[in-house]
C-alpha positions in Angstrom: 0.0 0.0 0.0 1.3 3.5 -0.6 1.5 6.9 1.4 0.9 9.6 0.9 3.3 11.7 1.2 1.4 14.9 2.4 0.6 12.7 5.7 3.3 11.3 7.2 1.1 10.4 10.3 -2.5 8.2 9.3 -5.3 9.4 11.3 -6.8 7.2 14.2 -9.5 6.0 12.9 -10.1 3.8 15.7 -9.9 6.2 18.9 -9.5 9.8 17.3 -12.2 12.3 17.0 -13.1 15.3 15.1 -10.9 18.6 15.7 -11.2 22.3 14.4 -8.3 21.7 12.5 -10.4 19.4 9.8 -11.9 22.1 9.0 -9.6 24.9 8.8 -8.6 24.1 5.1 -4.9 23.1 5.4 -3.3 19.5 5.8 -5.3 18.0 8.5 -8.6 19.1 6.3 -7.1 17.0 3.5 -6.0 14.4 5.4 -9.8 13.7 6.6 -11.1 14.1 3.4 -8.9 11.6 1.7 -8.5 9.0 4.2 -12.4 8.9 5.3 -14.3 10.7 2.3 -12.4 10.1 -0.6 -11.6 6.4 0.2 -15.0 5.2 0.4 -16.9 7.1 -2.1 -14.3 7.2 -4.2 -15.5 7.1 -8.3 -14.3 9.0 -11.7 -15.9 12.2 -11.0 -15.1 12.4 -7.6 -11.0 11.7 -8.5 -11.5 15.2 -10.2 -10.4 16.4 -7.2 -12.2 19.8 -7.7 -14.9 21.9 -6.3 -17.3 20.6 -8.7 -18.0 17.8 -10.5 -18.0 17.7 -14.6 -20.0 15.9 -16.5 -22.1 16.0 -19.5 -25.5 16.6 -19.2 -28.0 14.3 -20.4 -31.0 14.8 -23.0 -34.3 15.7 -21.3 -35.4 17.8 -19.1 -32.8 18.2 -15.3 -34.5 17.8 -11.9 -32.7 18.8 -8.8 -33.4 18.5 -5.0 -31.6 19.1 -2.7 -32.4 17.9 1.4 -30.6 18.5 5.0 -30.6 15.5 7.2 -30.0 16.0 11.4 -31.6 12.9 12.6 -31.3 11.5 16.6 -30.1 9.0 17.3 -27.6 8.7 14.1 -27.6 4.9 13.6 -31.1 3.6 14.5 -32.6 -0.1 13.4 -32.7 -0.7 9.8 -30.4 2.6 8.7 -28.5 5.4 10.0 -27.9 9.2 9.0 -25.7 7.8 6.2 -27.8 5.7 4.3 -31.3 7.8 5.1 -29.1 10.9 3.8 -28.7 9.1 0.0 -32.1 7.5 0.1 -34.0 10.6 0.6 -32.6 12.6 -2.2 -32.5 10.1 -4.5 -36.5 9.2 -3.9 -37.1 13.2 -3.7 -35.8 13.1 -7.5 -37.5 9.9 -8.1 -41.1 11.7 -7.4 -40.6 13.7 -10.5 -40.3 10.5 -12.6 -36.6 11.1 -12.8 -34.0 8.6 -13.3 -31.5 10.1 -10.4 -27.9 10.4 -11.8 -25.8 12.3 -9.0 -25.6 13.4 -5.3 -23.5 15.6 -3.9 -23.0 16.1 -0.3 -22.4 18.2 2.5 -21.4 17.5 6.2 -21.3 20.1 9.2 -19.2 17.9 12.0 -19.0 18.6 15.3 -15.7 19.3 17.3 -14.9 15.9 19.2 -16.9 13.7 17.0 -15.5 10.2 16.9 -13.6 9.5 13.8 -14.8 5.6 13.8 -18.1 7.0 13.7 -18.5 9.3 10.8 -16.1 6.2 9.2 -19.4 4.0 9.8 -21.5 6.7 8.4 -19.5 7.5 5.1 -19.1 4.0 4.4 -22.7 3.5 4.8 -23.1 6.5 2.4 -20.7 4.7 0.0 -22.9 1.4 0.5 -26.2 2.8 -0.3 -25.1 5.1 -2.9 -23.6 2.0 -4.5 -26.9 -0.5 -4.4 -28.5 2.5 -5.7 -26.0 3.4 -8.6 -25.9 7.3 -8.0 -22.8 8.1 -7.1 -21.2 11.0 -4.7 -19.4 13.0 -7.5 -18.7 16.3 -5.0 -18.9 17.7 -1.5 -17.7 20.0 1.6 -17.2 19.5 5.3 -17.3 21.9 7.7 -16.2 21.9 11.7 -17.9 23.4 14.0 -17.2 24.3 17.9 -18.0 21.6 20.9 -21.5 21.7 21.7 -23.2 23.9 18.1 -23.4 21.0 16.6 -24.8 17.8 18.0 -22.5 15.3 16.0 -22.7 15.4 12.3 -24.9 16.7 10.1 -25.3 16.3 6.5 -26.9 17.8 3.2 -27.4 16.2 0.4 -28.5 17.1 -3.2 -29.1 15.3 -6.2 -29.9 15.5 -10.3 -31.6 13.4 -12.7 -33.1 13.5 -15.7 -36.9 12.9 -16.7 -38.0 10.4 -19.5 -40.2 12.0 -22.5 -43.3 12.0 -22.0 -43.7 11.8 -18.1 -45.4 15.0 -16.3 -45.4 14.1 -12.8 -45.9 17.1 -10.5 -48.0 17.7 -7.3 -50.6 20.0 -8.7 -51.9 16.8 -11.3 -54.2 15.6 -9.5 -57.7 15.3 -10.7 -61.0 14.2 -9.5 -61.9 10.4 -9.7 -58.4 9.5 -9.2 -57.4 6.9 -7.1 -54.7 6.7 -4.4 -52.0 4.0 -3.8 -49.7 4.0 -1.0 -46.1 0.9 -1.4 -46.6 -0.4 1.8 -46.2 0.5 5.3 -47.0 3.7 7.2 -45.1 4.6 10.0 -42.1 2.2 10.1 -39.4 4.7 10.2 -40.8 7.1 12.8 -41.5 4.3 15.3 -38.3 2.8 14.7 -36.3 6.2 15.6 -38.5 6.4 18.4 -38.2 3.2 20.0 -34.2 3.8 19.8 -34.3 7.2 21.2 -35.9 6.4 24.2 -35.0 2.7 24.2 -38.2 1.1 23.8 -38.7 -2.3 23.2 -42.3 -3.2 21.9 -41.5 -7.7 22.1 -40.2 -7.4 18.0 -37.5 -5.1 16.7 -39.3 -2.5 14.4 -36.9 -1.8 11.6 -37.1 1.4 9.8 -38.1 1.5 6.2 -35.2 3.9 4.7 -34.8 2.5 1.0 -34.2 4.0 -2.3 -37.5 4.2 -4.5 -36.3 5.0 -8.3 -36.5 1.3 -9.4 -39.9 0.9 -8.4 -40.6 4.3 -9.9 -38.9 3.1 -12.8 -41.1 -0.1 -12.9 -44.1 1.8 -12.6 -43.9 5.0 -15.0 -43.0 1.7 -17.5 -46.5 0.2 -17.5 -48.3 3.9 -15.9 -47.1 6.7 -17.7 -50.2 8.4 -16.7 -49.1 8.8 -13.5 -50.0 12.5 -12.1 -48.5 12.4 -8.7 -46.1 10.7 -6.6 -44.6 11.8 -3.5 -42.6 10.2 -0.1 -44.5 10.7 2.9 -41.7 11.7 5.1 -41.9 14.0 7.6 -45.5 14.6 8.8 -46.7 10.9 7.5 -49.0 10.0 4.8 -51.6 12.6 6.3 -49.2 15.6 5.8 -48.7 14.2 2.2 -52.1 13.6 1.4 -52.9 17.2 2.5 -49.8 19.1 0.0 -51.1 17.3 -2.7 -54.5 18.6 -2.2 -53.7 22.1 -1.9 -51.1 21.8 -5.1 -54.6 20.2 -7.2 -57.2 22.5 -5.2 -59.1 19.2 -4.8 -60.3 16.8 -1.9 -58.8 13.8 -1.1 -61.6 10.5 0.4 -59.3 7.5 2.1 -60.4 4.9 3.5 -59.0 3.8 6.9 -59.0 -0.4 6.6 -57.5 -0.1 3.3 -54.1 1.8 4.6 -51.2 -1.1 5.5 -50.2 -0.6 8.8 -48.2 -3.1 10.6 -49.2 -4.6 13.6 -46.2 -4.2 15.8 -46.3 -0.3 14.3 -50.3 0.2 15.0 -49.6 -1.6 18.4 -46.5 0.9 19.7 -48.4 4.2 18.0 -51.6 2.9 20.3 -49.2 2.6 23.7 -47.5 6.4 22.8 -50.5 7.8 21.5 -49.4 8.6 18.0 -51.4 8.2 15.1 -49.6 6.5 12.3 -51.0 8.5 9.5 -48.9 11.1 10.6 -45.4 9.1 11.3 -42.6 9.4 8.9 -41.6 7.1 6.4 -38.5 6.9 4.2 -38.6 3.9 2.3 -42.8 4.3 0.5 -44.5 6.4 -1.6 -48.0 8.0 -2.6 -49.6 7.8 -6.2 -52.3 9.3 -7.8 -53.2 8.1 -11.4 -56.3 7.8 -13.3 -59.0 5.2 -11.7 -58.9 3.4 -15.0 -54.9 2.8 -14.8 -55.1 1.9 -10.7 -55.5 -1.4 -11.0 -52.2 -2.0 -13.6 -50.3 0.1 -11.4 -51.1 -1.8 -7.8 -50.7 -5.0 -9.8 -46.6 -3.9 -10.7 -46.1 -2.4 -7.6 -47.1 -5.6 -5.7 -44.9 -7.7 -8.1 -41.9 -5.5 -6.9 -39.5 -6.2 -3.6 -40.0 -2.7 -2.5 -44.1 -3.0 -3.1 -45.6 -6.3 -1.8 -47.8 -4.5 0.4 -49.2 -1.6 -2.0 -52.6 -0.7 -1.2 -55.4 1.5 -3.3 -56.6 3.5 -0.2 -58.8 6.1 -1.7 -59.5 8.7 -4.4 -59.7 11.7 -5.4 -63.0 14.0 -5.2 -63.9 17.9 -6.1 -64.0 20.0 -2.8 -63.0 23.1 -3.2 -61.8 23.5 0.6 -59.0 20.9 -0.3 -60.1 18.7 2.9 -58.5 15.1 3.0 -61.0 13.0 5.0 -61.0 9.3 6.2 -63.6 6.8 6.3 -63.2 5.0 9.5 -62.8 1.3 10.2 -66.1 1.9 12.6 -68.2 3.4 8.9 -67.7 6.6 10.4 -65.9 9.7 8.7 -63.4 12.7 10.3 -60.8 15.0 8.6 -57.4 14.1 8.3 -56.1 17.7 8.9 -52.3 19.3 8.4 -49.9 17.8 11.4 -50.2 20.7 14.1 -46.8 21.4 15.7 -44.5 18.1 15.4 -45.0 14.8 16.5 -41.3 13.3 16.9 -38.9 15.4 16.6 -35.1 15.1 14.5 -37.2 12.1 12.8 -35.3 12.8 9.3 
């Protein structure tokens, strides 16, 4: 193996920590960034070695999205800051149709943050970036004082490029449309949750984080008449359900024993008084397409790994006070209103 020259000392990965001086700019800075960054995302673009990335654009038309990630605890059951920072850009992309081509990211670390964990983390980064192929082609890191920074915190932002002839945007919806959900609501949330405060609920609830453009892929394939799509993250499916709404100016009619819910998930949102509806995901998404199309579209969801357990839960209706309302599992009905104030905090 050979050494650099410029270091004549290897960090300690093992026992070191963050200092000021990785962030000052001079030889410590780039010691950090090529022994922990560099090394595991390593790819052509990123060898540049610049401030920027080159590339040549595709044909069709760009999307960009770019999302800050400051999630507690940082490793939790099923993910970690790492991993949930790639996978929630790249689906944010996704939800335009997009095929995501690159991420770049950003990390604010805090003074006397253990080296062999923000190793974990951008190796975890590297991992998930990889399964997904959308590579890490540019970044920064910044230091910040003891204390004004609560470990690490990372932005990431990505590109991708939208086939011809999708048009997939939040204000597409239209009444008589129906409403699939890929699975789950509330995994994530109640699996940050029961690591925070180190519940245990009899089965370990793993958190859905998980990138979404291959099913998206699958599904624009055999739907291009999709008109919406969107990851319920922070604020749950409710919160969701609501945007889209107000983007259309229509109402939204769900129907409460048609929404997948897991057991162990229902079970722990019953014991802390949370309703589901309004728990983050990271690893599903909302469609809206033409009633006609709904039953293709559920059918090649369901036959994908990251869709067994799609779900039509509703449809679309006029109402010109944009209200999203529920049929209950007792026949009754009540709005699903906007998520007042927050329900878990640093969920994302």
């Amino acid at each position: 193996m050979t050494t650099d020259r410029r270091f004549p000392v290897r960090l300690d990965l093992k026992n070191g920590a963050v200092d000021m001086s990785h962030g000052a700019g001079g030889r410590a800075m780039a010691q950090l960034i090529a022994e922990v960054f560099q090394k595991a995302l390593d790819n052509e673009l990123l060898a540049q070695g610049n401030d920027q990335a080159l590339f040549m654009p595709p044909a069709g038309r760009l999307v960009m999205s770019t999302d800050g990630h400051v999630i507690s605890p940082l490793f939790f059951p099923g993910g970690d800051i790492g991993s949930l920072a790639v996978h929630g850009t790249v689906n944010d992309v996704a939800m335009a149709g997009a095929r995501p081509l690159y991420l770049a990211a950003g990390f604010i670390l805090e003074e006397g943050f253990p080296l062999c964990e923000l190793v974990r983390i951008v190796e975890s980064m590297a991992h998930a970036a990889n399964v997904a192929g959308v590579p890490i082609v540019t970044g920064d890191t910044k230091v910040v004082e003891r204390g004004k920074g609560d470990g690490v915190f990372i932005t990431t932002t990505g590109i991708g490029v939208v086939p011809d002839g999708i048009h997939i945007s939040g204000d597409r919806a239209r009444p008589g449309d129906a409403i699939l959900v890929s699975g789950s609501m509330g995994d994530h949330g109640v699996a940050i949750l029961s690591k925070r405060e180190n519940l245990s609920f009899g089965t370990e609830i793993q958190s859905d984080s998980a990138a979404l453009h291959d099913l998206v892929a699958a599904m624009i394939d055999v739907v291009p008449e999709i008109r919406c799509l969107r990851d319920p993250t922070r604020g749950g499916l409710a919160t969701t359900l609501n945007e889209l709404a107000h983007q259309s100016s229509v109402g939204m009619q769900i129907r409460e024993q048609t929404i997948p819910v897991r057991p162990e998930v229902a079970a722990a949102c019953e014991l802390l008084g949370l309703d589901p509806l309004y728990v983050a995901n990271e690893g599903k998404l909302v469609a809206i397409c033409p009633a006609e199309r709904a039953e293709a579209l559920l059918s090649i969801m369901r036959a994908h790994p990251k869709g067994t357990a799609s779900a039509i839960i509703g449809e679309v209706v006029e109402d010109a006070l944009r209200f999203v309302q529920m049929e209950t599992g007792f026949g009754g009905s009540r709005i699903v209103d906007w998520l007042a104030g927050e329900q878990l905090p640093r969920i994302c």
